[in-house]
N, C-alpha and C positions, 0 to 999 in steps of 0.2 A: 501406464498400466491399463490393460482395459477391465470393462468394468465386468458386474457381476453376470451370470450366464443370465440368459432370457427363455425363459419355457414359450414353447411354442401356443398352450392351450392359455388362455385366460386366466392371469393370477389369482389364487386363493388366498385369502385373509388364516395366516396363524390359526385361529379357531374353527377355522371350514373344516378342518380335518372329518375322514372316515366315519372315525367314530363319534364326532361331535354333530355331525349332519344325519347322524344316522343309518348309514350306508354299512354294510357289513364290508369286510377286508379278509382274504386270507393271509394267513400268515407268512412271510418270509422264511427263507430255509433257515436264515440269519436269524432270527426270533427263537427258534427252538432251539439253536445252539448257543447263544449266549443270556439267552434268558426273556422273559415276555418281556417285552418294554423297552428294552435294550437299544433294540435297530429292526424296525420293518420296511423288509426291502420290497412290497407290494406297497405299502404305502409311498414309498419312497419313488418306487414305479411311477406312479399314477401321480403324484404332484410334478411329474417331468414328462408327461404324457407317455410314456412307457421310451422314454429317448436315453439309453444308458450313459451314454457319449454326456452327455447334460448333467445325469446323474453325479457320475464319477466326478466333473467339473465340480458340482455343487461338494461334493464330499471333499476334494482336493481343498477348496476355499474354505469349508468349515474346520480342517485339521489347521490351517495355516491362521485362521484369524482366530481361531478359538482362545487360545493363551492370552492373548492381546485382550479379550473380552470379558474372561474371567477375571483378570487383574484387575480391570476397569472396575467389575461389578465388586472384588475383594474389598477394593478401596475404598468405593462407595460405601457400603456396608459398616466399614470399620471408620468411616467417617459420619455415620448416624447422618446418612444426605437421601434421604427418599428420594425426591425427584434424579437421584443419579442412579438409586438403586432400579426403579422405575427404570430409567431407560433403560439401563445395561442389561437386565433383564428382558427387557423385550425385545434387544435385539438379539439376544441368543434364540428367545423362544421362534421368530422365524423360520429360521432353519434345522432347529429341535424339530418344528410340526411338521417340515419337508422332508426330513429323516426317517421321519414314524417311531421318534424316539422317546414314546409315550412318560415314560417314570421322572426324566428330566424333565420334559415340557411342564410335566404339573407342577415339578421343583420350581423351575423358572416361573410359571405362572404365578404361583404363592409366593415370590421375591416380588414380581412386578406389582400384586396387588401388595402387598405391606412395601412397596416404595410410592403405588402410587396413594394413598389410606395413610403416609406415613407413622407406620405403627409396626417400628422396627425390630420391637420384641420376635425375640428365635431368629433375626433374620441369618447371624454367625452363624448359627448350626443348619439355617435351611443352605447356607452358602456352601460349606462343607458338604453336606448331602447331594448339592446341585455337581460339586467338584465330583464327588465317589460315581454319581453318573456320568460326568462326561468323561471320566477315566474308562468307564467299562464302555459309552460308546466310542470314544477311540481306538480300542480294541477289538473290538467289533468292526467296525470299520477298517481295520489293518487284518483282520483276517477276511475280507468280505474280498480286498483288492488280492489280498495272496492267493484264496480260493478261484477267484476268477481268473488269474496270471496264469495259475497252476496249471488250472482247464481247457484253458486255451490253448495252453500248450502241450497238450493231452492229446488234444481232440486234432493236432494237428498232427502230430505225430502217428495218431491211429491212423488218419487218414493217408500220410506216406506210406506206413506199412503196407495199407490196403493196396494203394496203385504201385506198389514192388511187386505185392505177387501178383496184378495183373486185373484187380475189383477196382471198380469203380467207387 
């Protein structure tokens, strides 16, 4: 199986993000429709060097490993094991901050600091919480690939009509 996609620009560190470097971001179309925080597809952009083809790959691997990930961290959690809650947690938060899927990253953040501090008090309910965001950005995400299918196949169709009647 090969491994995970490679961004062309120079990897960013989880917390390099937009808004933690201080760099302003527009928002994604995806952002206003499923809500702030959700899914920024600018930011999203710009951690793949604006390479969609890259994007999508990252998104396809984040729907597929995600399940596998939460479970890890479920069990952790309910195993009062910091250093597992700790990891699990930051490896979600990776690809949360390449998402631009701001409301989770700080769920996961707050999991990885009380697993690495192990001081696992709330950590069930930040876990639950972390789960209610990656439900809404999997949704998000499922409408982001239909929206784009959709378009594309829009934009191709307009463009046939066009060269039937004779426009370029």
């Amino acid at each position: 199986m090969p491994g995970p996609p490679r961004a062309r620009a120079s990897r960013r560190s989880p917390d390099a993000t937009p808004a933690a470097t201080g760099s302003q971001r527009t928002p994604g179309r995806l952002t206003e429709q499923a809500g702030a925080g959700v899914f920024n597809e600018a930011t999203a952009l710009a951690y793949t060097g604006g390479d969609r083809k890259l994007l999508r790959e990252v998104v396809q691997l984040f729907l597929s490993n995600c399940p596998k990930q939460v479970d890890d961290l479920r069990r952790a959690v309910h195993g009062v094991e910091g250093p597992l809650v700790h990891r699990a947690a930051h490896a979600l938060k990776g690809t949360l901050a390449t998402l631009g899927a701001e409301r989770a990253l700080a769920v996961a953040r707050r999991l990885e600091t009380m697993g690495s501090t192990d001081e696992l008090a709330g950590a069930s309910d930040a876990c639950r919480a972390l789960e209610g965001e990656l439900e809404a950005l999997r949704k998000a995400l499922g409408a982001a690939i239909k929206s784009r299918a959709s378009a594309g196949r829009s934009a191709k169709i307009h463009r046939r009509a066009r060269r039937a009647r004779g426009k370029p």
